[in-house]
Backbone bond lengths (Angstrom), bond angles and torsions (degrees), N, CA, C in turn:
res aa  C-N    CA-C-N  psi(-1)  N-CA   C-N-CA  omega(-1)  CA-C   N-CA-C  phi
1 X - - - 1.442 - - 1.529 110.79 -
2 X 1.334 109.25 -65.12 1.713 95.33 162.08 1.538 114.94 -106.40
3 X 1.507 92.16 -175.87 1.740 92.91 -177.04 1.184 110.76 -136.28
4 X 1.038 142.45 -174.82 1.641 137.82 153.84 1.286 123.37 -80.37
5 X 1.293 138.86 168.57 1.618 115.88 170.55 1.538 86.89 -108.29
6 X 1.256 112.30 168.04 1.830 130.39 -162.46 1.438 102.58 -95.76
7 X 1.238 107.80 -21.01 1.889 117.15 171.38 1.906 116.63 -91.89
8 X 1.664 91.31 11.99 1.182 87.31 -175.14 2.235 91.14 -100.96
9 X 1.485 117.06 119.43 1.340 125.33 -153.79 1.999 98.04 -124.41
10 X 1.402 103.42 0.56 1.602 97.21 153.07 1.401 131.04 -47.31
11 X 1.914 108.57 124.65 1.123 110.40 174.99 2.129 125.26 -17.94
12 X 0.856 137.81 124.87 1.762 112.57 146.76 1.743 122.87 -59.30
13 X 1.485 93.20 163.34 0.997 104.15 -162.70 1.603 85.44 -128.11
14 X 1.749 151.60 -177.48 0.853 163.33 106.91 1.649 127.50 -101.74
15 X 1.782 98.61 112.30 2.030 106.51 -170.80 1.507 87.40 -106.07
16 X 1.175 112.31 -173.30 1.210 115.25 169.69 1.971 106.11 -140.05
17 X 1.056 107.31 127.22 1.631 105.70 167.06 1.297 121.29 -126.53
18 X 1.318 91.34 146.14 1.678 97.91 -165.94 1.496 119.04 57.32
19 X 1.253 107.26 29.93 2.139 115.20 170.79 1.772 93.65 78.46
20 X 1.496 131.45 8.91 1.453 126.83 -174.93 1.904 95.24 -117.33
21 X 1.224 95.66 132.26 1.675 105.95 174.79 1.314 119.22 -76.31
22 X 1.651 114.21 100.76 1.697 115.23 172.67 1.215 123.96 -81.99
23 X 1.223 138.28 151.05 1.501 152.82 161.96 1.759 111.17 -59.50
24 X 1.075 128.87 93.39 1.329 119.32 163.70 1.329 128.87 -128.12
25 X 1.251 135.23 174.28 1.751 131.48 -145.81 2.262 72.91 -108.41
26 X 1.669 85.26 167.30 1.348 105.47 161.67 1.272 109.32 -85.09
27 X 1.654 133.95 129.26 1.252 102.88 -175.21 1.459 113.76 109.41
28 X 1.265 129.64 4.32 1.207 148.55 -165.69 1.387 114.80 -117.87
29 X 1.480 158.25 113.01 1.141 107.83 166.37 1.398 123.55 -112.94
30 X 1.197 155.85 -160.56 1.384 145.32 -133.70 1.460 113.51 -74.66
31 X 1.638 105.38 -33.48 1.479 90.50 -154.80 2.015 90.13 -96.34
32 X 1.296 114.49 -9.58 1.995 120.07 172.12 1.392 86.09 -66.25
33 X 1.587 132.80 -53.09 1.498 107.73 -159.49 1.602 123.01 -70.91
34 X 1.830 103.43 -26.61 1.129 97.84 177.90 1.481 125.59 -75.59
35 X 1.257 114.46 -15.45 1.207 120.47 164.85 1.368 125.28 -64.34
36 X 1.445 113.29 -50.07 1.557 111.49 167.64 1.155 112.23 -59.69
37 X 1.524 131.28 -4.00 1.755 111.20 -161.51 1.807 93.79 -86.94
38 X 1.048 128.41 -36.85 1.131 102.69 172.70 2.058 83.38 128.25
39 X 0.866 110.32 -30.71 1.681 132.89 -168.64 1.424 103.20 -60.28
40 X 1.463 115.62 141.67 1.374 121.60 -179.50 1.738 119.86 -80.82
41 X 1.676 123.54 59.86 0.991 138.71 -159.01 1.503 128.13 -87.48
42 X 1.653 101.01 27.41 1.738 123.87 156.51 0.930 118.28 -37.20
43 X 1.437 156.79 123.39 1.351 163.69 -156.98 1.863 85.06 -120.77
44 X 1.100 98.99 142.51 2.086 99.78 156.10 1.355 110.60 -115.16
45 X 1.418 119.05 140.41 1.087 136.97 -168.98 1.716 99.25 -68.36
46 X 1.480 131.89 176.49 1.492 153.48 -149.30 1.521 87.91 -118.17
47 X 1.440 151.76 -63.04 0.893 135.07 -175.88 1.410 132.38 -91.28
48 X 1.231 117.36 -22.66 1.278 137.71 -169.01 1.531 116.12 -98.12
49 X 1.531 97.13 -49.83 1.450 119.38 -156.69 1.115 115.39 73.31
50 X 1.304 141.34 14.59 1.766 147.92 175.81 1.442 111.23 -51.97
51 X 1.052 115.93 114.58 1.792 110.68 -179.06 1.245 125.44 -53.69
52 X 1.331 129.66 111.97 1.712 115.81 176.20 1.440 114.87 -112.12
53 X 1.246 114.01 173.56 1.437 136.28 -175.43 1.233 106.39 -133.99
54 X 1.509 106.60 141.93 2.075 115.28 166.72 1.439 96.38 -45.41
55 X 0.919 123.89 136.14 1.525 146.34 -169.24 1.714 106.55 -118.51
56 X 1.186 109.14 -96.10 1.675 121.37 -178.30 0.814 118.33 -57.35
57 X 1.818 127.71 -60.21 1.154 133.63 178.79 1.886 118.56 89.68
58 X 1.613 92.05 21.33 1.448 95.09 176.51 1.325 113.76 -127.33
59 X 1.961 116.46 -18.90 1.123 115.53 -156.63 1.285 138.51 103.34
60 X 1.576 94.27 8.96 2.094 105.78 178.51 1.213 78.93 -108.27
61 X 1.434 163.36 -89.44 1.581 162.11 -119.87 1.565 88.36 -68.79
62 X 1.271 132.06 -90.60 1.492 122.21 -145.89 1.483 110.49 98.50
63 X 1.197 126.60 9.35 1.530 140.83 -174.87 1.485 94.32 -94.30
64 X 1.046 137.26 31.19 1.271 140.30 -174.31 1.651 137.04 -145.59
65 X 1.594 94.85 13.29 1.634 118.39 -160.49 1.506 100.68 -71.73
66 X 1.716 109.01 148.10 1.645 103.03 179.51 1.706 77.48 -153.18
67 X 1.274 86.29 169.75 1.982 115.55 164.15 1.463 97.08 -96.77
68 X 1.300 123.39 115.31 1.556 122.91 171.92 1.714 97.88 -131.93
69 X 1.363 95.28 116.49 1.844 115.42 179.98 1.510 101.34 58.68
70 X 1.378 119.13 31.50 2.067 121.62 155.05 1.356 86.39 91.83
71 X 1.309 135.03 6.97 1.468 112.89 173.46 1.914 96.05 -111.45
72 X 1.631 104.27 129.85 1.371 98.82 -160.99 1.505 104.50 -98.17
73 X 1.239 121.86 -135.71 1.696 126.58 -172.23 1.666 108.51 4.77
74 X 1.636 101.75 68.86 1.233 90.16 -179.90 1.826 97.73 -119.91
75 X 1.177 115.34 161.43 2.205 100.01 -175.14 1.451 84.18 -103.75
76 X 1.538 74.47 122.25 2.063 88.56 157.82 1.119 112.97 -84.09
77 X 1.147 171.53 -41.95 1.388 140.08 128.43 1.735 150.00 15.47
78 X 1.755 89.96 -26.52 1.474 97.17 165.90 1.823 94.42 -141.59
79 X 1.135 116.30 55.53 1.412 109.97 154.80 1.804 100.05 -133.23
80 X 1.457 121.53 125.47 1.208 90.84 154.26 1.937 133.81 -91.99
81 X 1.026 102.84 -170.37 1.517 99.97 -165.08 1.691 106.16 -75.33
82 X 1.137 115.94 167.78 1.597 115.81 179.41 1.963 87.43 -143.82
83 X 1.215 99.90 148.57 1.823 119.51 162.97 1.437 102.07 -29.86
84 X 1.221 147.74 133.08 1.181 148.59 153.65 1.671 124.68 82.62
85 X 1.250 99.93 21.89 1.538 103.36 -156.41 2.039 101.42 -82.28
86 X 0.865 90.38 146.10 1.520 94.76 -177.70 1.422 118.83 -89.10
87 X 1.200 160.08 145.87 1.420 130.25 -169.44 1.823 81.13 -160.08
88 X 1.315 109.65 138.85 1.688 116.36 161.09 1.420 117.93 -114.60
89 X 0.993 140.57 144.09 1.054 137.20 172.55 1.609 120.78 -82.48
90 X 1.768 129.45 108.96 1.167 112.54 -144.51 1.664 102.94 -109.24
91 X 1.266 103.16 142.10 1.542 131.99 -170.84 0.833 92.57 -108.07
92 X 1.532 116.64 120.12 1.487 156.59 153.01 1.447 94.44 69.08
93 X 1.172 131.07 -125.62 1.798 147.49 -138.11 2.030 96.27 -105.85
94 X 1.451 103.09 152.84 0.989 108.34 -158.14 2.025 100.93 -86.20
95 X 0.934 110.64 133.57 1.277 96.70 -152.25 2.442 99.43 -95.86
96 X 0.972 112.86 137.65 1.156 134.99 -174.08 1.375 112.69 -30.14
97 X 1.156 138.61 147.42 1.381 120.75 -140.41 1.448 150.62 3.72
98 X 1.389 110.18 42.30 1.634 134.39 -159.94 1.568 88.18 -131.77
């Protein structure tokens, strides 16, 4: 769905989601990388389970929630990525000390 552009010459970065090692730019932040990875990075909603996607990309939707380093309901959209960062993709409700 998206791609990178080839003139884009930012350092890499390596996060890992879901325990699998992604490719991401410095400069990215969680929820741009998961989109470029190519990775099926649907979150399910807490009541419904309805699949979502980063949507806005600013932080008013909330369509963008992840576990980044075990702390969960966090918007990837306004974190950027760091070397080694762990990120889960979170299914349904935020689960109790997460």
């Amino acid at each position: 769905m998206f791609k990178r552009s080839e003139l884009d010459k930012r350092p890499q970065v390596e996060i890992f989601v879901d325990g699998v090692a992604v490719a991401a730019r410095q400069g990215d932040t969680v929820s741009a990388a998961l989109l470029a990875s190519g990775r099926d990075v649907r979150r399910s909603t807490a009541v419904s389970g309805a699949p979502r996607l980063p949507y806005c990309m600013m932080g008013v939707c909330f369509d963008c929630l992840v576990t980044i380093d075990g702390v969960g309901n966090r918007q990837g959209c306004l974190v950027p990525v760091a070397e080694g960062m762990q990120i889960e993709i979170q299914k349904g409700k935020r689960e109790i000390g997460k």
